[in-house]
C-alpha positions as CSV (number, residue, x, y, z in Angstrom):
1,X,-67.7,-170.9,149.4
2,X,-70.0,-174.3,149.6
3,X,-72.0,-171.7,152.9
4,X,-74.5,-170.1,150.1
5,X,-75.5,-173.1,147.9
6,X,-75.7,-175.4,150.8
7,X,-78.2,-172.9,152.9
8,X,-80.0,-172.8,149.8
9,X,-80.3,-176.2,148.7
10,X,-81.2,-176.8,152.8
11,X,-84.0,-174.6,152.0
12,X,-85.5,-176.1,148.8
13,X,-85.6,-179.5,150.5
14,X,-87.9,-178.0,153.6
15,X,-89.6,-176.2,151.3
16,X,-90.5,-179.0,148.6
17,X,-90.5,-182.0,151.7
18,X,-92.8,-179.6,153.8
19,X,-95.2,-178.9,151.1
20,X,-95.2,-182.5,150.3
21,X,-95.6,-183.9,153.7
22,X,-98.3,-181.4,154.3
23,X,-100.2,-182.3,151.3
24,X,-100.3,-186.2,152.0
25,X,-101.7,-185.3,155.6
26,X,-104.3,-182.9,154.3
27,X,-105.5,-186.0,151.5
28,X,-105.3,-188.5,154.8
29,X,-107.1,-186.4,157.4
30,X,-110.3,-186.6,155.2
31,X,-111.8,-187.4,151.9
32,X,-113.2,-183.9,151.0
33,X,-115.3,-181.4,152.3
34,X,-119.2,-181.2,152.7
35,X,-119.2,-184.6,155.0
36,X,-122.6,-185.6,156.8
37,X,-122.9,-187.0,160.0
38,X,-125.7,-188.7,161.5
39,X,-124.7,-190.3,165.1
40,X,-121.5,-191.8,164.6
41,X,-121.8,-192.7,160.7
42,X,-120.2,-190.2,158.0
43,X,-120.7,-190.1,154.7
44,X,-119.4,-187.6,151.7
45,X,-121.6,-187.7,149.3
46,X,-119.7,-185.1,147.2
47,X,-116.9,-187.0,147.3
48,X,-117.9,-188.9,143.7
49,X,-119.3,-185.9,142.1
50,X,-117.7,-183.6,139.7
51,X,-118.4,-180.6,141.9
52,X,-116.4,-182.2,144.9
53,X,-113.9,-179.9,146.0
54,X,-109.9,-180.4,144.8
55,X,-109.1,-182.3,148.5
56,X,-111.9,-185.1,147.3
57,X,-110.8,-185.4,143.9
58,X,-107.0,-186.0,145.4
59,X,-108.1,-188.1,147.7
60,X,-109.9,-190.5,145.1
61,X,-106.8,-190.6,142.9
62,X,-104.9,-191.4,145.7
63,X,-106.7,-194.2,146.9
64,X,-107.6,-195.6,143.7
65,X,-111.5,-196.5,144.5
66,X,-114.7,-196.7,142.1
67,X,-116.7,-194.2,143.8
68,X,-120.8,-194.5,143.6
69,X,-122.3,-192.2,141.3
70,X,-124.5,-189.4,143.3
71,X,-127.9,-191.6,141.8
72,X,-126.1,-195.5,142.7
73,X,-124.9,-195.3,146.6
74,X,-123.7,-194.1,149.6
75,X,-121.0,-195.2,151.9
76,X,-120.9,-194.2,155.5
77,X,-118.2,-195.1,158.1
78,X,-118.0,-195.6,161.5
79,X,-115.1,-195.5,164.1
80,X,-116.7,-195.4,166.9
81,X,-119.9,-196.4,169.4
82,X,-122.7,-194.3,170.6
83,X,-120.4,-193.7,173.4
84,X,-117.6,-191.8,171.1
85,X,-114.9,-194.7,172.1
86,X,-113.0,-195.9,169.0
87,X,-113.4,-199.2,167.8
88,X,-111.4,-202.2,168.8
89,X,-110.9,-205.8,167.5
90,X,-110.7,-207.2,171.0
91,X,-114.1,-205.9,171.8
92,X,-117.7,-207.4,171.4
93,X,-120.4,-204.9,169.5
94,X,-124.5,-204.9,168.8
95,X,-124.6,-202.8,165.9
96,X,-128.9,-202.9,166.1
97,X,-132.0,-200.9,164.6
98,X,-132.4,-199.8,160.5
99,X,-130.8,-198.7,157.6
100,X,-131.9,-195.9,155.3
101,X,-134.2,-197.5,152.6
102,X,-132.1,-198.5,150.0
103,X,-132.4,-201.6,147.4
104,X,-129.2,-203.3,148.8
105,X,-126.9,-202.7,151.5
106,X,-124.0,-204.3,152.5
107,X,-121.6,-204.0,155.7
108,X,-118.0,-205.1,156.5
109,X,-115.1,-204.5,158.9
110,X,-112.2,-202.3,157.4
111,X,-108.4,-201.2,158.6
112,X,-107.6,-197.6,158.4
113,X,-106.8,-197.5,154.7
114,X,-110.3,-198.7,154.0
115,X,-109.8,-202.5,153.2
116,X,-112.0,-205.3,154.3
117,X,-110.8,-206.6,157.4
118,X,-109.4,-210.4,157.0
119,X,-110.7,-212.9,158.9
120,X,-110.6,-217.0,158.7
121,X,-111.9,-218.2,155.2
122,X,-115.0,-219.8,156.4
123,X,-116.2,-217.1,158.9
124,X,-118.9,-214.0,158.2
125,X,-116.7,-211.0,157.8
126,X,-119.4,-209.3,155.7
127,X,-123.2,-208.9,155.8
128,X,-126.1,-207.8,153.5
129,X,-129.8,-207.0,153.3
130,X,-130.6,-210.4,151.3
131,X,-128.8,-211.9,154.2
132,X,-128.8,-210.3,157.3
133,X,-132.1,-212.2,159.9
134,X,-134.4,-209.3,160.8
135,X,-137.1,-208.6,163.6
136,X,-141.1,-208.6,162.5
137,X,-141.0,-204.8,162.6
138,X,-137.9,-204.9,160.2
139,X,-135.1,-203.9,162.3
140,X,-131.9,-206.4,163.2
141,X,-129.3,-206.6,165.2
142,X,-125.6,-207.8,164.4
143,X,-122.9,-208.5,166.9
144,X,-119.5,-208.1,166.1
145,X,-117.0,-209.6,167.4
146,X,-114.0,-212.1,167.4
147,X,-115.7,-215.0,169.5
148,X,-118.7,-217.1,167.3
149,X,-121.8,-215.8,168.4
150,X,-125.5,-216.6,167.8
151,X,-127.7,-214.9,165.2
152,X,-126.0,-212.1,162.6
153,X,-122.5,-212.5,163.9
154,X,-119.7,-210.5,161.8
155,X,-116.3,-212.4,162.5
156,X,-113.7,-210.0,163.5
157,X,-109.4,-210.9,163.2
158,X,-108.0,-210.1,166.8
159,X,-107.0,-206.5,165.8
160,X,-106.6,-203.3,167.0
161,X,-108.5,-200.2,165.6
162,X,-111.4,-200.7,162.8
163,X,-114.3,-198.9,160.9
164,X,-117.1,-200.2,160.2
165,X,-118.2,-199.4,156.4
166,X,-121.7,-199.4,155.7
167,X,-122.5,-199.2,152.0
168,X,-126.3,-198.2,150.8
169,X,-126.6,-198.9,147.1
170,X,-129.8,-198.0,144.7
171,X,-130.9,-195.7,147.4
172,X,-132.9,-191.8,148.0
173,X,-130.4,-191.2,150.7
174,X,-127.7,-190.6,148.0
175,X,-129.6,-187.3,146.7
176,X,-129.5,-184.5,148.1
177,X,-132.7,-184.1,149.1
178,X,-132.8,-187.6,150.8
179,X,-130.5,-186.3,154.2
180,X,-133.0,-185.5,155.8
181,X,-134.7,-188.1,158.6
182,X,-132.3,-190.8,157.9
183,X,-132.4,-193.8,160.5
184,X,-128.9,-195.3,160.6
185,X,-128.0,-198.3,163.8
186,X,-126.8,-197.7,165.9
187,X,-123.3,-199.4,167.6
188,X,-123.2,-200.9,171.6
189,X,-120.5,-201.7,173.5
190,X,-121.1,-205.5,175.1
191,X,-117.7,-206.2,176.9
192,X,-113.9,-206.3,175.7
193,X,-111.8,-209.1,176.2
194,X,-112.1,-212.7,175.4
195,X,-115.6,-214.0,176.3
């Protein structure tokens, strides 16, 4: 008697939990399509547009971000070195060369959902162009890491995983015709461990 309404209400709750469940993955695997890469930064620059596909759009309600307009900025991440191993807080980094040209750029630590990293109140965890000391030739180095270091030094917590957000604002790169050529710095592994 209870055999029919039970197998079907057993069947609405996979169905509706699957779809669900499946959805949230899809809007956490990615912010969109159309991403570019250029060594181990990504960007998606269609991500703030009006033509950015219905996984974007999801993604950016979800989330609950101010996106840059397509003419005001570009954000790339980065979750791993040059070598391809993932990030970690207990490890030492030289993030070194150039940026794209851009009027400002700024550059912070951040957890999986996106949000600044949180360090002690009177250390660096973020950087900027107006800030940032740079070579003759206009290229800088900044180490990362959780011990003090000389120099640009960007103060990491003792943490596991982390991205590294790099945000170009007021800059060509964020057209679509500025892609092409773009220098980005690249990310060194100096040692993990306490040094």
């Amino acid at each position: 008697m209870f055999r029919v309404p039970l197998l079907i209400a057993l069947t609405l709750i996979i169905a509706f939990g699957g779809g669900i469940l499946s959805s949230l993955s899809a809007l956490n695997a990615s912010v969109g399509f159309g991403a570019i890469r250029i060594g181990v930064w990504s960007a998606f620059p269609a991500a703030q547009t009006a033509e950015a596909d219905p996984y974007a759009k999801a993604h950016r309600a979800k989330a609950g971000r101010l996106l840059y307009g397509s003419a005001e900025g570009l954000t790339f991440t980065a979750s791993a070195d040059d070598a391809g191993q993932r990030l970690t807080g207990t490890c030492t980094y030289k993030l070194s060369g150039r940026t794209p040209t851009a009027r400002l750029w700024t550059l912070y630590a951040a957890d999986g959902d996106g949000l600044p990293l949180v360090s002690s109140a009177d250390l660096p965890t973020s950087l900027n162009s107006q800030t940032v000391l740079r070579q003759r030739d206009g290229t800088f180095s900044v180490t990362i890491s959780p011990t003090a270091k000389a120099g640009n030094w960007l103060a990491l917590p003792d943490t596991g995983a982390f991205s590294l957000v790099l945000t170009l604002l007021d800059t060509p790169a964020a057209g679509s015709t500025g892609l092409i050529g773009l220098d980005m710095p690249g990310i060194e592994t100096l040692g993990c461990g306490h040094e």
